[in-house]
C-alpha positions in Angstrom: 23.8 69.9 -58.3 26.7 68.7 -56.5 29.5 66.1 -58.2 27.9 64.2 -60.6 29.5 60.2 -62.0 32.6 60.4 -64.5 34.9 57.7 -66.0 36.9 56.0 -63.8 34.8 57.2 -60.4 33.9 54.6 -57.7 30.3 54.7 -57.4 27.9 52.9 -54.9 24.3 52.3 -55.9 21.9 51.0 -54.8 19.1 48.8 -57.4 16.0 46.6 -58.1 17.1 44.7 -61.4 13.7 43.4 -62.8 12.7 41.6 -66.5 10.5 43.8 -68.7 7.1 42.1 -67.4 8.1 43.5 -63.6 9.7 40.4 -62.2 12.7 40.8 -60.0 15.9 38.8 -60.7 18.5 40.9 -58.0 18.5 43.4 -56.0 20.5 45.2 -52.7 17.4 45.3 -50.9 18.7 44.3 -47.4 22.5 44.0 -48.7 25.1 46.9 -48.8 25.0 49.5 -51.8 27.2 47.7 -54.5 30.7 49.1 -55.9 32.0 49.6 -59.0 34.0 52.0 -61.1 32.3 53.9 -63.6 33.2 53.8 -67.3 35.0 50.4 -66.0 34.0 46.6 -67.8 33.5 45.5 -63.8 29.8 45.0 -64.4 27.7 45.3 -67.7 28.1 47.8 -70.3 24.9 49.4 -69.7 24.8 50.0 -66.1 28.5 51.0 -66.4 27.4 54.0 -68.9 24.2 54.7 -67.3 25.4 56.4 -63.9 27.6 58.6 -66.0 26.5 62.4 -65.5 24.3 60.8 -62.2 24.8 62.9 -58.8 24.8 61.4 -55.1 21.1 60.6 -53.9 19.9 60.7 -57.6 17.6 58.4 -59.3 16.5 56.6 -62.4 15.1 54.0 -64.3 17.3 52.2 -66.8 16.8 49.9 -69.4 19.8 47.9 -70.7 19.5 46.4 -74.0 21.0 42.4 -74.6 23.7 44.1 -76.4 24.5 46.4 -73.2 23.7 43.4 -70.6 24.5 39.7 -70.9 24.2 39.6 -74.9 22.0 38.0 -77.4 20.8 34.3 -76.6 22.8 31.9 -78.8 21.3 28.5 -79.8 24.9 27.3 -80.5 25.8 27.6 -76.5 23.5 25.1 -76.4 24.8 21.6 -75.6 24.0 17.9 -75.2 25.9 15.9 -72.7 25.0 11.7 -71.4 24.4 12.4 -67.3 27.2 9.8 -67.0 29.1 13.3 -67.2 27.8 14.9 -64.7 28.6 15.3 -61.0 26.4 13.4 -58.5 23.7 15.2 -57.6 23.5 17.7 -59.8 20.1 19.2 -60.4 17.9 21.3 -63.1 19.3 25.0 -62.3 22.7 24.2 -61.6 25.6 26.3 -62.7 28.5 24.0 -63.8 32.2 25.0 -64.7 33.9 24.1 -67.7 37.3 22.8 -66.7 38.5 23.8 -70.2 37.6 27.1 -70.5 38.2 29.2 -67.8 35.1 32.1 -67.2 32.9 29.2 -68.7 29.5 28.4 -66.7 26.7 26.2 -68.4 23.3 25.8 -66.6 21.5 22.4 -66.6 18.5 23.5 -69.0 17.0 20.0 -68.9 17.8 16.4 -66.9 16.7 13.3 -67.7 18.1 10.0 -66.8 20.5 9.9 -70.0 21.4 13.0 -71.1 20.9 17.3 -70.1 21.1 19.9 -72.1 23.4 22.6 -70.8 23.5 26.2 -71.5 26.6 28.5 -72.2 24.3 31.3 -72.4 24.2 33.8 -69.2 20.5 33.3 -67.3 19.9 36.7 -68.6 21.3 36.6 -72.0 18.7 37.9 -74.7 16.9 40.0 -72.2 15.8 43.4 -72.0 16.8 44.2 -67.9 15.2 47.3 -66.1 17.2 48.7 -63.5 16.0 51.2 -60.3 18.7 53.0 -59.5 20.3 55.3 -56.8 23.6 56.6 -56.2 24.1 56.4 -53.3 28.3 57.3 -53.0 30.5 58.9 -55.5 35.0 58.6 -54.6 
């Protein structure tokens, strides 16, 4: 086997991200491989370890526990907010910043004509994600 993935490599892969019951949530399928460096916190813990030891052209199946991906859900990123203040337009879905926390999104988990519920959480926060993967550079 040629090189194989170490700490600190720049690695291109290419994946099919899917939920435990099959569906799909991202993938490069029609995009260019995606870049990283191994080892590195540039994308989640558990695809960051998992292409350790990999070799160019290899590939696996991952799974990537809520600890090792987006994190356990937590009820108390949950928040209630009147639509008075909310942009115009906004709709169920929609990722808003929090102008005073830098890094903070919340998603509109419910709209109704007085109030939303917004979530801190990430979409896939408190998920068990399956990864195909295939390396498909290693520099």
């Amino acid at each position: 086997m040629g090189r194989q993935v170490k700490d600190g490599d720049k690695v291109e892969i290419l994946y099919i991200g899917k939920l435990e019951n099959g569906e799909v949530f991202d993938s490069t399928d029609g995009r260019e491989p995606f870049g990283f460096v191994a080892g590195s916190h540039e994308v989640i813990p558990g695809m960051s370890k998992a292409v350790l030891g990999m070799g160019e052209g290899e590939k696996k199946e991952i799974h990537i526990s809520p600890e090792e991906g987006y994190g356990e859900y937590r009820e108390e990123l949950l928040g209630k907010v009147p639509t008075d203040y909310l942009p115009e337009n906004v709709k169920l879905g929609d990722p808003l910043a929090d102008a005073d926390h830098e890094n903070q999104v919340y998603w509109v988990k419910e709209l109704n004509d007085d109030h939303a519920i917004l979530d801190g959480n990430h979409p896939l926060a408190g998920k068990t994600l399956v990864f195909d993967i295939e390396i498909v550079s290693i520099s």
